[in-house]
C-alpha positions as CSV (number, residue, x, y, z in Angstrom):
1,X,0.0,0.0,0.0
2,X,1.4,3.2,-0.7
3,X,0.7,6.8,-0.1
4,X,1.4,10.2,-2.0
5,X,1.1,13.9,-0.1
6,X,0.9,16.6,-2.7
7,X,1.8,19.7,-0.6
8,X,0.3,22.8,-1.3
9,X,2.3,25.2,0.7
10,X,3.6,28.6,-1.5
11,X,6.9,28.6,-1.1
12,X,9.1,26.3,-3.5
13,X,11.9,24.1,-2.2
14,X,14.7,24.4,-0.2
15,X,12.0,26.9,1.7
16,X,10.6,25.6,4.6
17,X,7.2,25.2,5.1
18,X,4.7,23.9,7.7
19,X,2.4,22.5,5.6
20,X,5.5,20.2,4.4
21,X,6.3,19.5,8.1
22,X,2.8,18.4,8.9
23,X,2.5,16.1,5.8
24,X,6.1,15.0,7.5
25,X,4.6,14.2,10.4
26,X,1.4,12.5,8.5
27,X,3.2,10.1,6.3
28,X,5.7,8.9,9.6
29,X,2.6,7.9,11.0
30,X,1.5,6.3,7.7
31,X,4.5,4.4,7.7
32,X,4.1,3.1,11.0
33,X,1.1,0.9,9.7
34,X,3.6,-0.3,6.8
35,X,2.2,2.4,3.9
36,X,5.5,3.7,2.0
37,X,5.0,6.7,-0.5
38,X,6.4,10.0,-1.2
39,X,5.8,13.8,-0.5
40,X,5.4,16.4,-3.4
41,X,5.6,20.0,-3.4
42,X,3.4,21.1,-5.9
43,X,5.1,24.5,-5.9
44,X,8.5,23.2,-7.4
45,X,6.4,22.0,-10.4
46,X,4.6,23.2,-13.6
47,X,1.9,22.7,-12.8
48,X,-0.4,24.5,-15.4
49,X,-4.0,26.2,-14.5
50,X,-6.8,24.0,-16.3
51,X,-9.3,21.3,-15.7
52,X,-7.5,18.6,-18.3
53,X,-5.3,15.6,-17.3
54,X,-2.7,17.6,-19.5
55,X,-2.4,20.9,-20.4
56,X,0.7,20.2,-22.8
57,X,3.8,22.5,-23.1
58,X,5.7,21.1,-20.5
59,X,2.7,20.6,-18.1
60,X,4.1,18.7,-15.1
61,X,0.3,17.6,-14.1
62,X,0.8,14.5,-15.7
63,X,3.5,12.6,-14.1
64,X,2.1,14.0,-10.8
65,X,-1.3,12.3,-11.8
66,X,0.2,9.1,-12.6
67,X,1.8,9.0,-8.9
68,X,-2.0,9.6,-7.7
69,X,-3.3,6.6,-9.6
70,X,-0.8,4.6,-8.4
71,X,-1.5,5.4,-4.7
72,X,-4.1,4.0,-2.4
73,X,-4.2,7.1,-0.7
74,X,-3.5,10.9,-1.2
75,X,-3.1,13.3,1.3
76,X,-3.4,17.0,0.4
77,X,-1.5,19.7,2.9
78,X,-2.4,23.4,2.9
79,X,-1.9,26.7,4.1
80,X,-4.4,28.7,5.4
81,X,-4.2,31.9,3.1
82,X,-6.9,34.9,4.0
83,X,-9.2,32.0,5.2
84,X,-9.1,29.8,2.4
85,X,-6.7,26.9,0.9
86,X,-3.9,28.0,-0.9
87,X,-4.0,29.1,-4.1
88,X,-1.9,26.1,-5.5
89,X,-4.3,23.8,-3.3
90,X,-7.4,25.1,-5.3
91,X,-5.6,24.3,-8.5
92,X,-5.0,21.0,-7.6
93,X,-8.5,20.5,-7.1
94,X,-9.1,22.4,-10.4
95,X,-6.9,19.4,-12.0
96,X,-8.5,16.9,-9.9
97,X,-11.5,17.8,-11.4
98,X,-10.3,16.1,-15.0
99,X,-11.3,12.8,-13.2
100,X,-14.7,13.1,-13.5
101,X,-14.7,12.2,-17.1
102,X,-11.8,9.7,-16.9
103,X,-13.9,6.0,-15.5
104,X,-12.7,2.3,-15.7
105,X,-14.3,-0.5,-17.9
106,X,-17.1,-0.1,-15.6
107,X,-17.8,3.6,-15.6
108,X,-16.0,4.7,-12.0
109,X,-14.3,6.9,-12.1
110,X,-10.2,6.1,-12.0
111,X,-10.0,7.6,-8.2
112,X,-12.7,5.0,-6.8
113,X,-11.4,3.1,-3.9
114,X,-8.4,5.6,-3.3
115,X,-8.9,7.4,0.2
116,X,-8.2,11.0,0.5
117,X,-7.2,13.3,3.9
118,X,-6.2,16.5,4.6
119,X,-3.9,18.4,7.2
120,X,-4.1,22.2,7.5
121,X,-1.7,24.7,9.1
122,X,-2.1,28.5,9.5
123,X,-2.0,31.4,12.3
124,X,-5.5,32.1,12.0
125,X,-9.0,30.7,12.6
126,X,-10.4,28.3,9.5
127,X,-8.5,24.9,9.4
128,X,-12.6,23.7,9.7
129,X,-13.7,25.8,6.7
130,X,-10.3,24.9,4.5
131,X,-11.0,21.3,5.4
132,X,-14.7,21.4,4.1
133,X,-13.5,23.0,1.3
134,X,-11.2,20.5,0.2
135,X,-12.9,17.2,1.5
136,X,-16.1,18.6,-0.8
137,X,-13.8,18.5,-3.8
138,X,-12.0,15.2,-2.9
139,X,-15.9,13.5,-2.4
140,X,-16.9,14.9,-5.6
141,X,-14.1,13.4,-8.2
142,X,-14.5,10.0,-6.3
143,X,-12.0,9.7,-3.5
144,X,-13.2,8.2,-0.5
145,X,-13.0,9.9,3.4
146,X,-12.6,8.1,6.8
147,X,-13.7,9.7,10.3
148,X,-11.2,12.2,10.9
149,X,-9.9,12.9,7.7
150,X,-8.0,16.0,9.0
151,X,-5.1,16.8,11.1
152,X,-4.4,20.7,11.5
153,X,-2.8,22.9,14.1
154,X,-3.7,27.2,14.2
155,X,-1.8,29.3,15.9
156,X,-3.0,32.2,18.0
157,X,-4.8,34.9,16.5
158,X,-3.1,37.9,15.0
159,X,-0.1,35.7,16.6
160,X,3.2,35.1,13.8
161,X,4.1,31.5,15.0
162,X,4.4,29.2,12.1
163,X,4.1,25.5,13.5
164,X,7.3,24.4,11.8
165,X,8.7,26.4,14.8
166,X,7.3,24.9,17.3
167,X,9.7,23.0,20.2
168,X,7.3,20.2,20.5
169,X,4.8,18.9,18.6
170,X,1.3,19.2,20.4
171,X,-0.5,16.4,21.8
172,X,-3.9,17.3,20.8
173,X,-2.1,17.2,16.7
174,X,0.3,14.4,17.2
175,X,-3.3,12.3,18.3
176,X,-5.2,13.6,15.4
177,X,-2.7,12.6,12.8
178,X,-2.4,9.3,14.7
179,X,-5.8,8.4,14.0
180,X,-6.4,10.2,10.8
181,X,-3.2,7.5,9.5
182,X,-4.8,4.5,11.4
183,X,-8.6,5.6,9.7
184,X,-7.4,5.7,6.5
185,X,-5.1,3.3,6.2
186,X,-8.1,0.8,7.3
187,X,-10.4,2.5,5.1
188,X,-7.8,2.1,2.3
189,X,-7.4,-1.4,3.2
190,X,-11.3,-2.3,2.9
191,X,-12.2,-0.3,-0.2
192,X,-9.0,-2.9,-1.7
193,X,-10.4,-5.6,-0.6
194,X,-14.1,-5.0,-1.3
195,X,-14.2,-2.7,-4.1
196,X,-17.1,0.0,-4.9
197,X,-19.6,-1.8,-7.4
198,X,-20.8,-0.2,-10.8
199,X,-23.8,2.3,-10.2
């Protein structure tokens, strides 16, 4: 079983980021029920605006997809940016969207039986609202969500923390991502064993 994070943070590598710290911290506890995969910052890529699996001229969308097909489960990790994803989040679920029109021998759609979750940093209010945003437009291209399909730390108000900074991890976060990787990783392991049937 493997596992893919597309992080969605702004800033393009060797920057750090939190939202590549939390993924981090996410696919650790991935591995620790035996699910191997890879992190991807989408902000090192070309990745070009559109709702195609390729945009051509150099589009890097489409090696990034094939590394989502091949997974059992993606995990998405965003800033929060004036109350919403980030920008590059949104266009990752703008590309995501191609999937609607791309189904198996039996008319589901590619992403059936993949499981999707979601962690969420920022020094504001909204990991809730970011969350929802993104879970709706994982749900509606065909991924699949387990109980607590979110990890996500907010700092204080008005406060300029970053949680890549932080001298320990929290407990309330490090239990949340403990149990959104044990969720999904069952979930992940049913929907291969019992598949979703055609409509």
């Amino acid at each position: 079983m493997r596992a893919l994070a597309l992080v969605c943070t702004l800033h393009a590598s060797p920057a750090p980021s939190s939202s590549h710290h939390l993924a981090s911290q996410v696919m650790a506890e991935f591995a620790r029920h035996g699910v191997q995969g890879e992190i991807i910052r989408v902000a090192d890529h070309d990745v070009r605006p559109g709702v195609e699996t390729d945009m051509g001229d150099g589009d890097a969308w489409p090696a990034i997809r094939a590394k989502i097909l091949a997974a059992d489960i993606l995990l998405i990790a965003t800033p929060i940016w004036l109350g919403h994803p980030s920008s590059i989040c949104q266009r990752v679920l703008e590309r995501l969207d191609a999937e609607l029109s791309e189904t198996d021998d039996q008319g589901l759609p590619l992403v059936y039986g993949k499981v999707a979750a979601v962690a969420v940093v920022g020094n504001e209010d909204g990991a809730h609202k970011v969350s929802a945003d993104v879970f709706q437009g994982l749900d509606d291209v065909g991924f699949s969500l387990a109980p607590g399909a979110v990890t996500y730390w907010v700092g204080e108000a008005m406060h300029g923390t970053d949680y890549q900074d932080l001298d320990k991890t929290p407990e309330a976060v490090a239990s949340t991502t403990r149990t959104l990787a044990t969720n999904a990783v069952h979930l992940a392991h049913l929907l291969a064993d019992h598949p979703y049937p055609a409509a």
